[in-house]
C-alpha positions in Angstrom: 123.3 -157.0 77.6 123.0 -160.1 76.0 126.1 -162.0 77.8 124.4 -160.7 81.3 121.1 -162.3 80.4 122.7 -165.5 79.3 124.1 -165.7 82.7 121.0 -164.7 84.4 118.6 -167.6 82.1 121.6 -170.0 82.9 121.4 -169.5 87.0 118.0 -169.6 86.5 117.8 -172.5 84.8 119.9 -174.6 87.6 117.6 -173.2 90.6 114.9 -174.8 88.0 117.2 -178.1 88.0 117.3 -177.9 91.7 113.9 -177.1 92.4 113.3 -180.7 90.6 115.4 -182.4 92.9 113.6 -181.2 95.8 110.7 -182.2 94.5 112.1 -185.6 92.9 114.1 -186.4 96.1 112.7 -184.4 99.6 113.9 -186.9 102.1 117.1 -187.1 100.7 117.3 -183.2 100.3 115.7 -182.7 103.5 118.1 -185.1 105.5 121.3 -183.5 103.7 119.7 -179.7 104.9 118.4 -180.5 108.7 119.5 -183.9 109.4 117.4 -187.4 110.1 114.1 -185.2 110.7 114.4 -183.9 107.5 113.7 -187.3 105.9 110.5 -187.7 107.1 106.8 -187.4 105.3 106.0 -183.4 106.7 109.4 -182.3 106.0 109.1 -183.7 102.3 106.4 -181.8 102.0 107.7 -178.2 103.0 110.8 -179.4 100.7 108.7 -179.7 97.8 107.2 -176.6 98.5 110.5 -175.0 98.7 111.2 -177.0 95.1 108.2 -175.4 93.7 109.2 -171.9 95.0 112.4 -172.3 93.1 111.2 -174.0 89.9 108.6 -170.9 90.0 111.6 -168.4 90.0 114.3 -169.9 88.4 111.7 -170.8 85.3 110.5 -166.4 85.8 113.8 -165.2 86.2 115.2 -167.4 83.1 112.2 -166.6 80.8 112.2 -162.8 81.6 116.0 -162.8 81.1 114.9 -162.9 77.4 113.4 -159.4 77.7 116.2 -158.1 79.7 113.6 -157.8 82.7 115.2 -159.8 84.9 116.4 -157.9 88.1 113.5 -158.1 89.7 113.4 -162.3 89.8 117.0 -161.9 90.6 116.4 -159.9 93.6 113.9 -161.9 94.7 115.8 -165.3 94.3 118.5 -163.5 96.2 115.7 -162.8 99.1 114.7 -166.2 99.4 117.8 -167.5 99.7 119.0 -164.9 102.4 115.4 -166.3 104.3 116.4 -169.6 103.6 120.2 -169.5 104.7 118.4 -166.8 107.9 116.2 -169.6 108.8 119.1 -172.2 108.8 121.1 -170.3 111.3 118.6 -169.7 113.7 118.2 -173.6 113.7 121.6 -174.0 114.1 121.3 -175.4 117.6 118.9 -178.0 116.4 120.2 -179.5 112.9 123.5 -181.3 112.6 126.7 -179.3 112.2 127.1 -180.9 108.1 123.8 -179.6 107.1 124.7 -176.3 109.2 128.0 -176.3 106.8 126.4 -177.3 103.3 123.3 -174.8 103.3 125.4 -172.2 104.6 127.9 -173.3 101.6 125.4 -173.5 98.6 123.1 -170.4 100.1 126.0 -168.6 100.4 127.3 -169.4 97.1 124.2 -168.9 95.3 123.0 -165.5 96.9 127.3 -164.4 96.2 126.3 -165.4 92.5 123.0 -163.5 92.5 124.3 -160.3 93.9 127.1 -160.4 91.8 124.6 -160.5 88.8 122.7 -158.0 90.6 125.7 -155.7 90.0 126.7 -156.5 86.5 125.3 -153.8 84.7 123.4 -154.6 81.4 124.0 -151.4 79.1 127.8 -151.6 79.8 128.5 -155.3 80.0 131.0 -154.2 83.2 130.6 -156.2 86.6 129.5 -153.4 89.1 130.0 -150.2 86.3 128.0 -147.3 87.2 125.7 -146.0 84.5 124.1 -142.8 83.8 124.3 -141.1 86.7 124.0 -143.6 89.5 125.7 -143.0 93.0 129.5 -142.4 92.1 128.8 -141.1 88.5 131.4 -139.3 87.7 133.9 -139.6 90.2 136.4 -141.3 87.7 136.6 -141.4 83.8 133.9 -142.9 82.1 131.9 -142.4 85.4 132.7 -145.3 86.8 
């Protein structure tokens, strides 16, 4: 239990420390995501936005990771990335093939992290172990 929340405070944590940057640097940000357009004054602004979404639940999901109540922040950082990296794609005709390539890197990246935390089961400290009855129970020894 305790090395999954670690894990889950830590990721939090760094979508905190990236939540900053958006909102420390949303031209910059915003140019590296969508190209020249991104580094202008409306786009900074829906960066920032996006930087306060993720300060908001990296700083949820890292303080509830304490009371081993995290899932649900995890979950919903992993839907907001799979929006953000959605919303990307169907761009994709319209933003420069870099910033196609890097979101699609990091979002990828961080929901692949997030799921995989998803499935690291607390009670067993086992990536992806089936406990108490889920679906497979008992199929194997252990009920894994």
């Amino acid at each position: 239990m305790a090395r999954r929340n670690a894990l889950i405070a830590a990721f939090g944590l760094s979508r905190v420390g990236f939540g900053i940057a958006e909102c420390l640097a949303p031209a910059r940000i915003g140019k590296a995501w969508i190209g020249e357009p991104g580094g202008g004054r409306p786009t900074g602004i829906i960066v920032r936005a996006v930087g306060a979404r993720d300060i908001a639940l990296g700083a949820g999901m890292a303080e509830a990771a304490r009371r081993d109540a995290a899932t649900p922040w995890l979950a919903l950082s992993v839907f907001a990335d799979l929006v953000d990296l959605a919303a990307t794609a169907a761009a994709r005709d319209r933003i420069p093939t870099a910033g196609l390539a890097t979101t699609t890197a990091v979002a990828g990246t961080v929901i692949t992290a997030g799921l995989a935390l998803l499935a690291f089961d607390s009670r067993s400290g086992d990536p992806g172990r089936v406990v108490d009855g889920g679906p497979g129970a008992g199929s194997l020894p252990g009920g894994v």
